[in-house]
C-alpha positions as CSV (number, residue, x, y, z in Angstrom):
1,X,100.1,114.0,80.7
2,X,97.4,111.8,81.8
3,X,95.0,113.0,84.6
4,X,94.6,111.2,88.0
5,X,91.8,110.7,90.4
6,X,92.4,111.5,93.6
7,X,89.9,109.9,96.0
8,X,89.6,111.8,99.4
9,X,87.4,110.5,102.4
10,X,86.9,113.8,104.6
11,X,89.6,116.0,106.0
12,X,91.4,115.1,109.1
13,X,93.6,112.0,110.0
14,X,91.5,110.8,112.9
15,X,87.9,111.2,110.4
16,X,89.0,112.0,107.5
17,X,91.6,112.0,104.8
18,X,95.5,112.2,105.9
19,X,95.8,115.6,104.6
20,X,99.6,115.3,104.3
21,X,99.3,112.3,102.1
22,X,96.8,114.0,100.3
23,X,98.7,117.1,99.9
24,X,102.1,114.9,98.9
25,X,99.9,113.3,96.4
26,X,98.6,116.0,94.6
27,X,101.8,118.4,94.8
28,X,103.6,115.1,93.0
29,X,101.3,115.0,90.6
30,X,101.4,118.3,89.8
31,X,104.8,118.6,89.9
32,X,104.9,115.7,87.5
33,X,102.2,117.8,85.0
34,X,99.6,115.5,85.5
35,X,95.8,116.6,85.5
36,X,94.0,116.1,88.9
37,X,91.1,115.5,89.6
38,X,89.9,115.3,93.6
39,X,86.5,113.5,94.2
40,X,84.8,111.7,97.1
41,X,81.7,110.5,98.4
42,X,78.4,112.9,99.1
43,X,78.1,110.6,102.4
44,X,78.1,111.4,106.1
45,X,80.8,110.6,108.1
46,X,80.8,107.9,110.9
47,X,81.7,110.3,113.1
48,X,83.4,113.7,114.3
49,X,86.8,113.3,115.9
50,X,88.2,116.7,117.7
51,X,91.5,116.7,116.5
52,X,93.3,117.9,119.4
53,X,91.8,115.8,122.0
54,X,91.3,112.8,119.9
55,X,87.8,112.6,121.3
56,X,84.6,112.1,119.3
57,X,82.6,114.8,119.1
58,X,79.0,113.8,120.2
59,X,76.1,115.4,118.1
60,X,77.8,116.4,115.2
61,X,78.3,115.5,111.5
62,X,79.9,116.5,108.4
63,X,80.0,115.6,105.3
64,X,82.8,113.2,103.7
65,X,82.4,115.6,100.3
66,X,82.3,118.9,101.7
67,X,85.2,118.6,104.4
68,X,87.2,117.1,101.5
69,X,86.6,119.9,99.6
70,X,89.1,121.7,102.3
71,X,91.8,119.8,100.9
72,X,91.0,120.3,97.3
73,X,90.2,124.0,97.9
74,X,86.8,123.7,96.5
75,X,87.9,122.2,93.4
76,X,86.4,118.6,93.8
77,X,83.4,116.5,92.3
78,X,81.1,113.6,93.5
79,X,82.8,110.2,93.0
80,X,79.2,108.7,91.8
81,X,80.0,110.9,88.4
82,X,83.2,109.8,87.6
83,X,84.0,106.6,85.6
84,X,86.9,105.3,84.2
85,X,86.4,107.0,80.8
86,X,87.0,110.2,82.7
87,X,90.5,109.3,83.9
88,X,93.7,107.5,83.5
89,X,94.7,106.5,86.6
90,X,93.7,106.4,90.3
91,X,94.7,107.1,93.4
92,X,93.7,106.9,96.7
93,X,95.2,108.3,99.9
94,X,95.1,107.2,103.1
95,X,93.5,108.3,106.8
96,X,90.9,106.7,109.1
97,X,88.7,108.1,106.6
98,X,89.2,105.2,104.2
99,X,88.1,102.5,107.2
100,X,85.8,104.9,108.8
101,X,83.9,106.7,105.8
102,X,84.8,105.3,102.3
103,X,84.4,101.4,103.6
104,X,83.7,100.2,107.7
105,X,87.4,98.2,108.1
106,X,87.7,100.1,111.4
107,X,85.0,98.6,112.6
108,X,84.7,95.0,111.1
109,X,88.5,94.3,109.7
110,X,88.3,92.0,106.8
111,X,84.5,91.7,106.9
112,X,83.8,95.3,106.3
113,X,82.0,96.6,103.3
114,X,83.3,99.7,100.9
115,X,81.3,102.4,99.8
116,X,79.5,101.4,96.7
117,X,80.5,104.3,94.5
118,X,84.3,103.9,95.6
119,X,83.9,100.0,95.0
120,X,82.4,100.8,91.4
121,X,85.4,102.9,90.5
122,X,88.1,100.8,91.5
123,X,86.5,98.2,90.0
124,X,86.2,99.7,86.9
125,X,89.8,101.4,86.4
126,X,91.1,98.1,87.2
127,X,88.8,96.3,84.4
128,X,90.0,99.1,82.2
129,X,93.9,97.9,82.7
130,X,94.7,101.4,84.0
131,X,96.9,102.3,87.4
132,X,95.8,102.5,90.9
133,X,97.7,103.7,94.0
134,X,96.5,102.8,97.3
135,X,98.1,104.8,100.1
136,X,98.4,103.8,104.0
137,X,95.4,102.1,105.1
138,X,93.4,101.9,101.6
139,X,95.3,98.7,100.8
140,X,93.1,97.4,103.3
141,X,90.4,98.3,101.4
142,X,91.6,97.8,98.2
143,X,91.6,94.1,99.5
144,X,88.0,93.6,100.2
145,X,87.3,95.3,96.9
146,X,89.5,92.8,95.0
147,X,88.7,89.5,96.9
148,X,84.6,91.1,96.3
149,X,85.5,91.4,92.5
150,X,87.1,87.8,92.9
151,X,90.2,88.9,91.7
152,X,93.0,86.9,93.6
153,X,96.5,87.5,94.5
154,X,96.8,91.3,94.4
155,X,100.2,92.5,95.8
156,X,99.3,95.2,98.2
157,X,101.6,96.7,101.1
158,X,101.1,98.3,104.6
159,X,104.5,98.5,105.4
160,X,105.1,96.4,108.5
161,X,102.0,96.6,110.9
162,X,101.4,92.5,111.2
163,X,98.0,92.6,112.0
164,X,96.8,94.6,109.0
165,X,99.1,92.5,106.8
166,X,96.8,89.5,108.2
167,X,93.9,90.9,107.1
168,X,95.2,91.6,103.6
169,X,96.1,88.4,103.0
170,X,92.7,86.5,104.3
171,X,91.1,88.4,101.8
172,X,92.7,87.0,99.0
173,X,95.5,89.3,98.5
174,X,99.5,89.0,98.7
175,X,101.1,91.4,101.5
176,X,104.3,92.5,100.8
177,X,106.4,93.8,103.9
178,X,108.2,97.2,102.5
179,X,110.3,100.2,104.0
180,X,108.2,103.4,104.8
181,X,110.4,105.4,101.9
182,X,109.5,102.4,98.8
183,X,106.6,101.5,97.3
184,X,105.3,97.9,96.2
185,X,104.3,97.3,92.6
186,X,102.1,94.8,91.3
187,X,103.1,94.8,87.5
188,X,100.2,92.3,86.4
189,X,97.4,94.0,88.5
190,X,98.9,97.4,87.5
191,X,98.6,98.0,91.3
192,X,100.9,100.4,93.2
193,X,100.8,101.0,97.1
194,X,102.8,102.3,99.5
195,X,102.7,102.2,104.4
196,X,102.7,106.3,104.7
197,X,101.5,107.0,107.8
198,X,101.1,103.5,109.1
199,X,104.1,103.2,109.7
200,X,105.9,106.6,109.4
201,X,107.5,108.5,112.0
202,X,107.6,112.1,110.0
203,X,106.3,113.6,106.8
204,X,109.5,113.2,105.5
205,X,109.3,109.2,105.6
206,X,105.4,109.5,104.3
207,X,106.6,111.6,101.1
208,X,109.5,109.7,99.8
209,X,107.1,106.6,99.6
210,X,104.2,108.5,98.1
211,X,106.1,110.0,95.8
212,X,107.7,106.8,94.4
213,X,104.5,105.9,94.2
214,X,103.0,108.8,92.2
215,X,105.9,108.4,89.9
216,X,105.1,104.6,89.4
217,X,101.3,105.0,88.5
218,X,101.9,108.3,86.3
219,X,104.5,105.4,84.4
220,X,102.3,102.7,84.1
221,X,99.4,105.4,83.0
């Protein structure tokens, strides 16, 4: 079976990764027999968000590898090792980690920039023809990555929020309006992605979508 990147931007919806879409994803994949291997960033975060008040924590950091690493259970590497010779597909769940810590969208929308090490990698499983899954709010990013790469016309999905969909599409990229429980494939970009927690109302709703999508790029890898 091949083995899949995971990328993960922290730990912790409001700062971090989603940790049930991270957990869905990797429980698929394993469930499927497929090798995983979690990486991220060795990057601050933008910032600390108490997850029970939803309040920023003033004075504090962390960093984007080491609370990922909670998720991975230690088990996890730095992204700026990893090329596309090391793995056979990609995926990369959501959480405001991915516009707050692995690019800025949450700050500057469609003009944001994305973490050079995460840009690199997409960039380069893409050249190499293999399978990437964007979960959630990562189309978004995968967006500016693509229209940076000038790569046109990549069909991406964030379910039904209107104003992300905008976004997606003035950078260059096709948005495709889906139900939370399906997943949109891009066949020629070899480009899987599925709304999650953007637009579900249980974990339930976030899994059946993730899933399908786990099932998609471990068929295409």
């Amino acid at each position: 079976m091949p083995k899949v990147g995971v990328v993960l931007s922290g730990c912790g919806v409001y700062d971090g990764a989603e940790i049930h879409e991270s957990v869905i994803t990797m429980l698929a994949l394993d469930r499927a027999g497929a090798g995983i291997l979690p990486m991220a960033p060795n990057i601050e975060q933008m910032h600390v968000v108490n997850h029970l008040t939803g309040e920023e924590v003033a004075g504090e950091s962390r960093n984007v590898l080491a609370e990922s690493a909670r998720i991975a259970r230690g088990d996890i590497v730095d992204i700026a090792g990893i090329g596309a010779a090391d793995i056979d597909a990609l995926i990369l769940p959501g959480g405001f980690g991915g516009a707050k810590n692995l690019s800025d969208f949450a700050v500057k929308g469609a003009d944001c920039d994305v973490n050079p090490e995460v840009a690199r990698l997409v960039g380069e499983v893409h050249t190499a023809g293999k399978p990437i899954g964007f979960i959630c709010i990562m189309p978004a990013v995968a967006a500016r990555i693509f229209q940076q790469a000038g790569v046109e016309g990549v069909k991406l999905t964030i379910g039904t929020n209107e104003s992300i969909a905008a976004a997606i599409n003035s950078m260059g990229a096709q948005h495709v309006e889906s139900d939370v429980r399906d997943c949109v494939v891009d066949e020629d970009h070899r480009v899987v992605s599925t709304a999650a927690y953007e637009i579900a109302t249980c974990i339930s709703e976030a899994a059946e979508g993730i899933e399908k999508l786990v099932a998609k790029v471990l068929e295409l890898a």
